[in-house]
N, C-alpha and C positions, 0 to 999 in steps of 0.2 A: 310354652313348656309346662312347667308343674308339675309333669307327674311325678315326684317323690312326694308334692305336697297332698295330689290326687290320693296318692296310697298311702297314706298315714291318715286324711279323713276317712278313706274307706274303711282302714283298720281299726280304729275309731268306731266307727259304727255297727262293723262287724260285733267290735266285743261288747260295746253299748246293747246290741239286741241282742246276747248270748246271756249277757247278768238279765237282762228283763225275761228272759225265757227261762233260767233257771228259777229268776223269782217267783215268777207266774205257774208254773210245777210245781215248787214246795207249798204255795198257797193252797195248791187243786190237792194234790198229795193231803197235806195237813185237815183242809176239808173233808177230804173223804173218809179219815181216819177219823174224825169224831163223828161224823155222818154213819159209818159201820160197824159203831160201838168199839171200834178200836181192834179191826179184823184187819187193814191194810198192810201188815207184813205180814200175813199167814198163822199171825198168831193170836190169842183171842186174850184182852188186858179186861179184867175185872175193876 
């Protein structure tokens, strides 16, 4: 049997790799904004 167990580690790991995907975005994101002198939301920060 298992499967309730099956599905709470899969769900588990779904949101495991959802926070590492968000993390990894706001890093690339954050990078790019001091990389483009700070043009990454369309607006230009002196």
């Amino acid at each position: 049997m298992g499967v309730i167990e099956d599905a709470r580690k899969s769900a588990a790991l779904s949101s495991a790799q959802g926070y590492v995907e968000t993390i990894e975005q706001s890093i690339i994101e954050s990078e790019l904004d001091i990389s483009m002198g700070g043009f990454l939301d369309g607006r230009y920060k002196e």
